[in-house]
MARDOVEX-978181 format. One record per residue (C-alpha): residue in one letter; x negated, y, z negated. Coordinates in steps of 0.2 Angstrom, whole numbers, padded with zeros to 4 digits, always signed. Layout:
! residues N
AXYZ;...
END
This chain:
! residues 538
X+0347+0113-0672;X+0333+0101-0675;X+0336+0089-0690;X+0323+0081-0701;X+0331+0064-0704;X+0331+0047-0692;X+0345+0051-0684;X+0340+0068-0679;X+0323+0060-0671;X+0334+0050-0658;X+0333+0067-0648;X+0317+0065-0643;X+0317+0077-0631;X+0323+0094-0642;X+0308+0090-0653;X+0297+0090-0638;X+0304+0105-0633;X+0298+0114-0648;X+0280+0107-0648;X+0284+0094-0661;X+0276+0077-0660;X+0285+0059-0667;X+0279+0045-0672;X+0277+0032-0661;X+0281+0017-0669;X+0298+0008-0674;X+0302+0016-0691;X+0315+0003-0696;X+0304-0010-0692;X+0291-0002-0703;X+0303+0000-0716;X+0308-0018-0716;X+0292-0026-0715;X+0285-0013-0732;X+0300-0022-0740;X+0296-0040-0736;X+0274-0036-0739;X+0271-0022-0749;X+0251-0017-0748;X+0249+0002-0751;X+0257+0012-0765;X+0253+0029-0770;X+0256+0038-0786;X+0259+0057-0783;X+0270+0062-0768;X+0264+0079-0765;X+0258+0091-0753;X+0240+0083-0750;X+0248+0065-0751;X+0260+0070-0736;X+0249+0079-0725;X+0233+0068-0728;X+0233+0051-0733;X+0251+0048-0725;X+0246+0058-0710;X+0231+0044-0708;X+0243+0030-0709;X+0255+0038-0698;X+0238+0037-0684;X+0238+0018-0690;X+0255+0013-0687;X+0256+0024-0670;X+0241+0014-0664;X+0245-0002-0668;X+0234-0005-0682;X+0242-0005-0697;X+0263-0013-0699;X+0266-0007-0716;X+0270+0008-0724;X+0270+0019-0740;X+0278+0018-0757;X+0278+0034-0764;X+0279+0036-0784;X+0282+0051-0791;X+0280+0049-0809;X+0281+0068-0812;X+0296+0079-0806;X+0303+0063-0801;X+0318+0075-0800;X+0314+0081-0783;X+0315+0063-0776;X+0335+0068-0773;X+0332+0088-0765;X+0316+0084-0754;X+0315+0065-0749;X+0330+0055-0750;X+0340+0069-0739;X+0326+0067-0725;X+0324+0048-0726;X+0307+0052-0732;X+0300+0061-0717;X+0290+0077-0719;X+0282+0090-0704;X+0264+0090-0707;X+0260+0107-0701;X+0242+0110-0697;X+0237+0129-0697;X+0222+0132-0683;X+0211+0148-0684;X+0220+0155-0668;X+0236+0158-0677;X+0242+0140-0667;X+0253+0126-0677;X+0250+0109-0673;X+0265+0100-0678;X+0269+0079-0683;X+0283+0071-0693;X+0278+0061-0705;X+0287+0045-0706;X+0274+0032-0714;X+0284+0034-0729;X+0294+0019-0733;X+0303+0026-0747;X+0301+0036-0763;X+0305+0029-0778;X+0305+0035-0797;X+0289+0031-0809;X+0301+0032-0824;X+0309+0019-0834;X+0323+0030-0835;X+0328+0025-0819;X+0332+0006-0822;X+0334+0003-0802;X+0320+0013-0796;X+0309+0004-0812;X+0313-0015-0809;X+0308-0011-0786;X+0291-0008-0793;X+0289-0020-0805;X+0292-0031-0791;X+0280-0023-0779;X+0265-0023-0791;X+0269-0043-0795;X+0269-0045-0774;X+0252-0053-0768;X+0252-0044-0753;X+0247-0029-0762;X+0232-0022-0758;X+0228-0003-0764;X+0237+0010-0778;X+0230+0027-0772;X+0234+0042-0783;X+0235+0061-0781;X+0240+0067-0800;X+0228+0080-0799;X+0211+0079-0812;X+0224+0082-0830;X+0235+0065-0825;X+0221+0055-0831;X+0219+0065-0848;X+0226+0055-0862;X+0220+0068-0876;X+0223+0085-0882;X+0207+0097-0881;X+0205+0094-0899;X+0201+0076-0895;X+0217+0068-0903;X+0230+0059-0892;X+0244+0069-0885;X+0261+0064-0892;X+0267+0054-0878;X+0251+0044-0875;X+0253+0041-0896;X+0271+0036-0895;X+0269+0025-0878;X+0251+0015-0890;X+0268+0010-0902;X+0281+0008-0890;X+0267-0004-0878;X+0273-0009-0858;X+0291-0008-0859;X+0295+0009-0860;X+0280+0020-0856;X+0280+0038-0853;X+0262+0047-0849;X+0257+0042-0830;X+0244+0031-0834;X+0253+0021-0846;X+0264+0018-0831;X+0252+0011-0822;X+0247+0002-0835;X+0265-0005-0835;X+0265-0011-0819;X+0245-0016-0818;X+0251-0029-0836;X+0267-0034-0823;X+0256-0038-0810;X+0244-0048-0821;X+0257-0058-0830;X+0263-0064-0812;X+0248-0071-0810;X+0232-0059-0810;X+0232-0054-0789;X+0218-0043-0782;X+0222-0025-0783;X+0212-0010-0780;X+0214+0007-0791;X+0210+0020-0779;X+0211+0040-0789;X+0209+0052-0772;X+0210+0065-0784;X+0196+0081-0783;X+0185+0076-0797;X+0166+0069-0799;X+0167+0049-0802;X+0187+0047-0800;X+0188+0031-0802;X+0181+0029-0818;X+0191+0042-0825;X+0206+0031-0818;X+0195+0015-0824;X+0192+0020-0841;X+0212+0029-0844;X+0218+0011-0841;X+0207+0004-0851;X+0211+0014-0866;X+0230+0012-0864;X+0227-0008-0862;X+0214-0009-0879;X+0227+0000-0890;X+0243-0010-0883;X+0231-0025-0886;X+0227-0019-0903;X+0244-0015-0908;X+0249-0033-0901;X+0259-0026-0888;X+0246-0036-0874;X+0234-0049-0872;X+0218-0046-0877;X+0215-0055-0858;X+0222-0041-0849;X+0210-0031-0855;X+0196-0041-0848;X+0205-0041-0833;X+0205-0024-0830;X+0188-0023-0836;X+0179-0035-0827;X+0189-0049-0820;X+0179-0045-0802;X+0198-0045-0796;X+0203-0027-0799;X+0192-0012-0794;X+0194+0007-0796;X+0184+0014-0781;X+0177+0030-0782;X+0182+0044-0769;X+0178+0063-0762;X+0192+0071-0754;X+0193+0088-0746;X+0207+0096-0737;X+0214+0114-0742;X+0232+0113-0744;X+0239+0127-0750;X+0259+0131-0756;X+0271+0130-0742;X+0267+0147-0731;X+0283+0160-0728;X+0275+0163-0711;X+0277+0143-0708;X+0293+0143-0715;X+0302+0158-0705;X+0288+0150-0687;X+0300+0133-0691;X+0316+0141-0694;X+0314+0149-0677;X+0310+0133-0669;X+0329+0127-0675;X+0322+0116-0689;X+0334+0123-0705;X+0327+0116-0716;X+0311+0126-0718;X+0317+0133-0736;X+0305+0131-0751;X+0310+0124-0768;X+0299+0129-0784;X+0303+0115-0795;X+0307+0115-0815;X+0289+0108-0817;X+0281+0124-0807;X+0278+0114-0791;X+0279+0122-0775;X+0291+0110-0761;X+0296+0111-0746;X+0299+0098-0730;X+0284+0104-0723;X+0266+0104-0728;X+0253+0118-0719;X+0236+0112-0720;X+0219+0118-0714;X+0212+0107-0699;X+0195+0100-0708;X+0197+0085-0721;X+0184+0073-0725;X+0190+0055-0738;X+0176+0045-0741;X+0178+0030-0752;X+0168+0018-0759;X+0171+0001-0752;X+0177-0010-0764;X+0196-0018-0763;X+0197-0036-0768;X+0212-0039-0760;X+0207-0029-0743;X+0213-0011-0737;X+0218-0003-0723;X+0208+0002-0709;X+0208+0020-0713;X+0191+0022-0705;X+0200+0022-0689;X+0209+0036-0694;X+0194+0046-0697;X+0190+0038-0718;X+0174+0035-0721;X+0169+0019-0730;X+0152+0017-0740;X+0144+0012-0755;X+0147+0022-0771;X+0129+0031-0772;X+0135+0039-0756;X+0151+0045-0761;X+0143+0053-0775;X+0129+0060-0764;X+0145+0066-0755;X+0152+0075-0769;X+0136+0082-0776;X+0134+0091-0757;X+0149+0100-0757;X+0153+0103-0773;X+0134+0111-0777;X+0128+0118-0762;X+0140+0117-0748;X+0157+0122-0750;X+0161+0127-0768;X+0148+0138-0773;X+0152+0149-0759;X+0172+0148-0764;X+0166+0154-0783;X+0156+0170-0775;X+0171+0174-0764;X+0180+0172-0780;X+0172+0186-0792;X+0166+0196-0779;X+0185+0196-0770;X+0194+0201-0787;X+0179+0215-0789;X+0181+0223-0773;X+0200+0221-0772;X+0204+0208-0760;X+0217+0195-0762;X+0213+0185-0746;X+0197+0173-0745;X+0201+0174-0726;X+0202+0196-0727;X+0183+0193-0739;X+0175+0182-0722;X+0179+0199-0714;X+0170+0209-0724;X+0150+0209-0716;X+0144+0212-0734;X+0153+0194-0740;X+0153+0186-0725;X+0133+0190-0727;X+0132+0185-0744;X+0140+0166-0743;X+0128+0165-0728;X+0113+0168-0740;X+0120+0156-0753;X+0123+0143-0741;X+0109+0142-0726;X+0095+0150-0734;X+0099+0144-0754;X+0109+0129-0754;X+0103+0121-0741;X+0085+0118-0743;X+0091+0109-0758;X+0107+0098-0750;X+0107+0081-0752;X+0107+0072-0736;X+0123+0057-0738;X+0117+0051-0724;X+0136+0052-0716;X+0139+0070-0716;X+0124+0081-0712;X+0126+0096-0722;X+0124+0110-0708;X+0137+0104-0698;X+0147+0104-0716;X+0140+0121-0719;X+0142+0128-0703;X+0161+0122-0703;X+0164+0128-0721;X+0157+0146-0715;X+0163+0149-0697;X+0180+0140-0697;X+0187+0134-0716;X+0184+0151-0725;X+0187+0164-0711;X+0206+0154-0706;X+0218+0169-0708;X+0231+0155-0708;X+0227+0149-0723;X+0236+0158-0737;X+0221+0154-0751;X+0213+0169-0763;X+0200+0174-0774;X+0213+0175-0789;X+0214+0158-0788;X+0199+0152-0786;X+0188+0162-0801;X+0201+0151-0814;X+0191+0141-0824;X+0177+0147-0818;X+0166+0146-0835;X+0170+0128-0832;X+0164+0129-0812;X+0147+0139-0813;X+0137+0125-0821;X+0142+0111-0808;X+0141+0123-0790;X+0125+0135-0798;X+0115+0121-0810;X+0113+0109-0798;X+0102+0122-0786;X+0094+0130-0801;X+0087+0113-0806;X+0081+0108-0789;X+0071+0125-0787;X+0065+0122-0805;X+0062+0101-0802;X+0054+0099-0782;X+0037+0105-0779;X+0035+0121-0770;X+0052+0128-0774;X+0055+0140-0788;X+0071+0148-0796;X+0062+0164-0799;X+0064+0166-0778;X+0082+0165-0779;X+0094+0181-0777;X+0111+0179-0772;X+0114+0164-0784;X+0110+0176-0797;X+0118+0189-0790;X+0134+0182-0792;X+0132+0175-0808;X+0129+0192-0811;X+0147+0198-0803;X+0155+0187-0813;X+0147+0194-0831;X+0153+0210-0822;X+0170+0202-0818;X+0171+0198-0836;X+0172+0217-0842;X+0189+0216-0833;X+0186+0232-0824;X+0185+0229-0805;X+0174+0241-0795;X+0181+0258-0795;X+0183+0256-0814;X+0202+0251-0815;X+0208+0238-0825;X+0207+0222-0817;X+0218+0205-0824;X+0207+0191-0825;X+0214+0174-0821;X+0214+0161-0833;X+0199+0155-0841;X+0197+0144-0857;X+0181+0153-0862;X+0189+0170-0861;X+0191+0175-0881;X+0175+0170-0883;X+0164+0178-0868;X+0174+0193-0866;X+0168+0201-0884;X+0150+0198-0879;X+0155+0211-0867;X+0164+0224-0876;X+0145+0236-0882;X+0144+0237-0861;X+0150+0254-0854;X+0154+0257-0837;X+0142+0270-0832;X+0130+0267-0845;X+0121+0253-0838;X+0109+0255-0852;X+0123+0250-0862;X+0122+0231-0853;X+0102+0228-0863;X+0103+0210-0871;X+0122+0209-0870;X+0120+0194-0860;X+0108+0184-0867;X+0121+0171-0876;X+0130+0168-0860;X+0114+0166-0851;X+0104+0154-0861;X+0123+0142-0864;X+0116+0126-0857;X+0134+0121-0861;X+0142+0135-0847;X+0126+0133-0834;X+0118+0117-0839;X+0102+0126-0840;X+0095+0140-0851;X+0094+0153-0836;X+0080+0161-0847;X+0069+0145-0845;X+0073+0144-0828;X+0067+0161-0825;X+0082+0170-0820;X+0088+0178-0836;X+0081+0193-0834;X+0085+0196-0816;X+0099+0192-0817;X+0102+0204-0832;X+0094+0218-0821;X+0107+0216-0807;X+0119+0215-0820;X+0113+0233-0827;X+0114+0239-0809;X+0134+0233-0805;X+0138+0242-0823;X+0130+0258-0816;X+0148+0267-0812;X+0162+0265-0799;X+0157+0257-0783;X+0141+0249-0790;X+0145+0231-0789;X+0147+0235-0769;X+0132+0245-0770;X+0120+0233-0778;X+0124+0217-0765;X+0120+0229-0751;X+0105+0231-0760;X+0101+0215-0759;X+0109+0210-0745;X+0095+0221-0735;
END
């Protein structure tokens, strides 16, 4: 039996026997010299973190490039620092699922250790105090996911914990980012060194939503005369600390049962999945689609590694942006949302089952190539058919990759402004282009008013995923009648004209009545949501 530990790694050849590649560098020396010149620690020791960024480090350290490695935090469920790191010496099997059905397989071993972002543990605490005063380092990455930077509650007050760590100040915080905080004021009162911030969290501008979280903390500590009023203006604008921003995109979802039983076969025992208290999904291996793409600014005061040899792309912040606007508005996640209603419409509960589907598979292809595209930004580093062909003909369609339209369509209320609005105010804004020529843009906004009525296509009740906007939309909808598509007349005009949901009044933009009309064509009985995109689909 194979075992995932360093002593189990001596036996070279039983791993190579079952297809599974090592890391080709001296571990303990790695370990040792982390200890003596801390440069990179990471906040948020998950799946992406282990299969991704660790994985890239992993290429740096095998080649020579890099002699450091990782100091993973985990500020939340810090709990499963004993069940699925310490028992394995940090290592993790990065499993990478291809199309084909074939698994390429690398233990991760450019952790140095895991240690516990809590005060509560006084051990764990006082290392990374330590770290954070060392000059050597360089970068604090983060993948907290988009609500670890949220310091307030929807009503716009502080959440308990960030109101009680404002009193209680550096020495005993308890929200994530007053931990770093914590150790950004340790690292300042040792002497000020050169650090970068870098959020590699999904969301537009991450780094001055990490900038501005610390920020807050610092200027109510300072306030409450917890801190310096010069560590404020340290954070702020000393020129020594920067907060990069970042576009990262690699799907990585829950460890796969398929994965799990492939490894078990293999002799590796250890292939069981742990939910956690907090909900997450664990195991000592992490599947992951093929494509990634991690493109950061290039700003880091006290330098970085040379990710850009393990396939990072380092540019200017306009570009990143530019990035993130290409995927997110016409490349990638537009498609995902239409996959999403039209999926939980038509009963499918695989994206991977939906790219099989010639009506679907048709549709994304309409919204991508022939709607999306004329109005792409160009970053310059990307080009966005190779992105667009990828997305369509390998990322969607990969049976590996356990991902579905459930999924996806939460939130969505919050999504269709930022992956539809974009487009709609190109065609509206460039000469020669008008939104009045769109169709499969909103056509699927169309499916997902339909979706709403939480009645999928052959008239059964349907569960909708979770959306904040729910209780409010959902009644708009209650005069439609299925089979009554006169029924659906002027139901949808507050939803349309919400420049708050679509950043645009669709009306002005000339698509609140088509999009209406289609509307009143998927209402028309069971089977007429598929019936209408063949319509259109020609």
């Amino acid at each position: 039996m194979l075992q995932l530990n360093r002593n189990g790694l001596k036996d070279r050849g039983a791993w190579e026997k079952a297809g599974i590649a090592l890391p080709a560098f001296d571990i303990v020396a790695m370990v040792r010299e982390t200890e003596k010149t801390p440069e990179w620690v990471h906040f948020g020791a998950g799946n992406i973190f282990r299969v991704f960024p660790a994985l890239m480090q992993q290429k740096l350290l095998d080649a020579g490039h890099a002699k450091t490695g990782i100091i993973a935090v985990k500020t939340y469920d810090w709990q499963t620092i004993g069940t699925m790191y310490t028992p394995f010496d940090n290592l993790s099997l990065a499993v990478i699922m291809e199309p084909d059905g074939r698994l390429d397989m690398t233990v991760v071993a450019s952790i140095c250790t895991t240690l516990a972002g809590d005060p509560a543990c006084e051990t764990d605490w006082e290392r990374l105090q330590a770290i954070f005063r060392a000059p050597s380092l360089r970068m604090v990455s983060f993948t907290i996911t988009e609500k670890g930077y949220s310091l307030k509650t929807p009503s716009g007050t502080y959440s308990p914990e960030i109101a009680e760590d404002l009193k209680k100040g550096p020495s005993a915080p308890g929200h994530a980012m007053s931990k770093t905080a914590a150790l950004a004021y340790a690292r300042f009162t040792a002497g000020g060194f050169p650090l970068a911030f870098v959020s590699m969290d999904n969301c537009a501008h991450n780094g001055d939503r990490l900038k501005a979280s610390l920020e807050e903390i610092a200027r109510g500590w300072a306030a409450n005369g917890l801190v310096e009023e010069t560590f404020v203006r340290w954070l702020r604008e000393s020129g020594k600390v920067s907060f990069p921003w970042t576009m990262i995109d690699k799907i990585t979802p829950r460890p796969s049962e398929r994965v799990r039983d492939r490894l078990n076969a293999l002799g590796l025992g250890t292939g069981d999945t742990l939910r956690t208290e907090k909900h997450s999904f664990i195991a000592p291996f992490v599947n992951a689609e093929r494509p990634e793409y991690l493109v950061i600014e290039d700003n880091f005061p006290n330098g970085r590694p040379p990710l850009e040899l393990a396939g990072a792309y380092f540019t200017d912040r306009e570009t990143v942006d530019r990035v993130e606007r290409m995927k997110v508005g016409t490349c990638l996640n537009p498609l995902h949302t239409a996959l999403a209603v039209f999926g939980c419409l038509l009963g499918y509960t695989l994206i991977a089952d939906e790219m099989k589907d010639p009506d679907l598979k048709r549709l994304v292809e309409k919204i991508g190539y022939v709607e999306g595209l004329p109005v792409a930004e160009d970053p310059g580093i990307i080009h966005p058919l190779d992105f667009l062909r990828e997305v369509i003909e390998e990322r969607l369609p990969n049976p590996n990759i356990p991902d579905a339209p459930q999924r996806i369509a939460m939130d969505t209320s919050q999504k269709v402004g930022i992956r539809f609005g974009g487009t709609i105010r190109a065609y509206r804004d460039r000469e020669g282009l008008d939104p009045a020529g769109l169709t499969f843009i909103p056509l699927t906004l169309a499916a997902w008013c339909r979706y709403l009525m939480g009645l999928d296509d052959r008239g059964g009740d349907m569960p909708l995923s979770p959306d904040p906007l729910l209780e409010t939309l959902r009644p708009l909808l209650a005069p439609v009648r299925l089979g009554e598509p006169e029924s659906a007349r002027g139901v949808l005009r507050p939803i349309l004209s919400d420049r708050g949901i679509f950043t645009v009044d669709l009306y002005e933009a000339g698509l609140g009545e088509k999009i209406e009309g289609f509307f009143a064509e998927m209402t028309a009985g069971p089977g007429a949501v598929r019936g209408t995109l063949r319509k259109y689909l020609g």
